[in-house]
C-alpha positions as CSV (number, residue, x, y, z in Angstrom):
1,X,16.8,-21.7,-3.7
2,X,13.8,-21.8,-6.4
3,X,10.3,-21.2,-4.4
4,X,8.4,-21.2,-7.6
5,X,7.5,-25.4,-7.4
6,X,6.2,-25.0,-3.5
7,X,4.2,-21.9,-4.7
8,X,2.7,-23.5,-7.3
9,X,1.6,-26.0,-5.1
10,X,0.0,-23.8,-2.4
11,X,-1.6,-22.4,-4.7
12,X,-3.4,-25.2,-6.0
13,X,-3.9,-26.8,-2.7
14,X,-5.5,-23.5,-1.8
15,X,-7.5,-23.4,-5.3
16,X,-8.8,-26.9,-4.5
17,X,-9.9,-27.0,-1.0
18,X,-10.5,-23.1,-0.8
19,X,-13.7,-21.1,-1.2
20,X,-14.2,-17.7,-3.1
21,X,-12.9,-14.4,-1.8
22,X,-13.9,-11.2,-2.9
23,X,-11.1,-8.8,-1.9
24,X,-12.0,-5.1,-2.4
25,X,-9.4,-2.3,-2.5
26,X,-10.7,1.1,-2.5
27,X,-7.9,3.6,-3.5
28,X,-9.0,7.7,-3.6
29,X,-8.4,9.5,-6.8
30,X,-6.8,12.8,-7.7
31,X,-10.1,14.4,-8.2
32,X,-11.3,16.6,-5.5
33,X,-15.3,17.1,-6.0
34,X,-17.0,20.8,-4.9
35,X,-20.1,19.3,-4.5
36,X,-19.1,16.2,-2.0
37,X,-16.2,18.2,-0.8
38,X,-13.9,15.3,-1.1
39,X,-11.8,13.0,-3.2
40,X,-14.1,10.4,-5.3
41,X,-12.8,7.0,-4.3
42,X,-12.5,3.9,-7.2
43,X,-13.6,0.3,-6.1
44,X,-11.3,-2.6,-7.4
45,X,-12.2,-6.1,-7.1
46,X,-9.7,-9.3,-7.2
47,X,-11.4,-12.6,-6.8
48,X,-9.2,-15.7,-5.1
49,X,-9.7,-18.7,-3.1
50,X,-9.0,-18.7,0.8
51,X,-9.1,-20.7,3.8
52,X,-11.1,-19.6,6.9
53,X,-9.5,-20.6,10.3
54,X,-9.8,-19.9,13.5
55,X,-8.3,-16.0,14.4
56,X,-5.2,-17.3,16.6
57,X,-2.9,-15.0,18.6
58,X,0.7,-16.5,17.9
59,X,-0.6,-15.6,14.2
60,X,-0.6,-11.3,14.9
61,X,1.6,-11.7,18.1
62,X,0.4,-8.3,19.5
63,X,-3.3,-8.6,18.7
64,X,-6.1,-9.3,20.8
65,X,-8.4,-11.8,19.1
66,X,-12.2,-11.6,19.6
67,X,-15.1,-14.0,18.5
68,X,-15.7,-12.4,15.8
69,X,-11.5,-12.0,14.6
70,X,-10.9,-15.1,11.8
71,X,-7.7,-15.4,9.8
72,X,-7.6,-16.5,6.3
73,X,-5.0,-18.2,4.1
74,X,-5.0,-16.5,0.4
75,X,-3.7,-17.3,-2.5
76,X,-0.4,-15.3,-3.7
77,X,-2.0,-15.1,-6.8
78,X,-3.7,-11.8,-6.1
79,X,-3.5,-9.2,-9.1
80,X,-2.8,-7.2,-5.9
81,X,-2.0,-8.0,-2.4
82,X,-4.4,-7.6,0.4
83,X,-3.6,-4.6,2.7
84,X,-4.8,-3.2,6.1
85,X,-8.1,-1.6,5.6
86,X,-9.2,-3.1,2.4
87,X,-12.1,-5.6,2.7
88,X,-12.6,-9.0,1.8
89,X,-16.2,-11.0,1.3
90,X,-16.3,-14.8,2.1
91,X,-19.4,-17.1,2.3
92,X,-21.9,-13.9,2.0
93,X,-20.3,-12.3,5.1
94,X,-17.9,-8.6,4.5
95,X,-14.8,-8.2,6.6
96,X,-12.0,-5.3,7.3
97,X,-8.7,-6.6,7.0
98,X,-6.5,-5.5,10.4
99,X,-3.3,-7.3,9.3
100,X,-1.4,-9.1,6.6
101,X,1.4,-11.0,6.6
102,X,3.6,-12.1,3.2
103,X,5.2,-15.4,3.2
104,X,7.2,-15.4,0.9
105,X,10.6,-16.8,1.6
106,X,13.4,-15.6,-0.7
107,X,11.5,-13.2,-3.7
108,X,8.4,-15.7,-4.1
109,X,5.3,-14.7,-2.9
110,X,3.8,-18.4,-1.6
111,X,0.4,-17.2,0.4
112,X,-1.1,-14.6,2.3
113,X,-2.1,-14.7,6.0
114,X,-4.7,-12.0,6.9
115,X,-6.0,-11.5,10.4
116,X,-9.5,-9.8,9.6
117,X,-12.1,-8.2,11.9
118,X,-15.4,-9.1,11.7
């Protein structure tokens, strides 16, 4: 079965109704520096819309969810797909992301799901 029609629509459901995320991935380089003694580390910045909601256990089943835990819908449309430790800004506020999960039935990517700590 062809996902590509029900991605395209999450995706503009998500566009439409979504805010601005900020995801940042921060990815260490080969290049070890004497004066820091460590590796330099290179910022990258993707820019989508997400849905906040509220963080919900049967989401991460495993996790412990605490006031300040949300979970955000992304769009699959990510130049690159959020992973654990990257962060993610949305409405003025920075969090760490703990967990993502893929749906993507079949080989289409449809959205993201991210548990993220606040």
């Amino acid at each position: 079965m062809d996902y590509s029609a029900l991605a395209t629509k999450a995706n503009t459901l998500i566009a439409t109704y979504g805010a601005g995320v900020v995801l940042t991935k921060t990815s260490l380089s080969a290049i070890y520096s004497t004066i820091t003694h460590s590796y330099e580390a290179t910022l990258a910045t993707y820019s989508c819309k997400g849905v906040s909601r509220e963080a919900s256990k049967a989401l991460f089943p495993g996790s412990l969810a605490v006031g300040s835990d949300e979970d955000f819908i992304l769009q699959a449309s990510l130049a690159s797909a959020p992973e654990p430790n990257d962060t993610m800004t949305f409405d003025d506020t920075t969090y760490y992301i703990d967990r993502v999960r893929s749906v993507a039935p079949g080989a289409v990517t449809l959205l993201y799901k991210v548990w993220v700590k606040g």
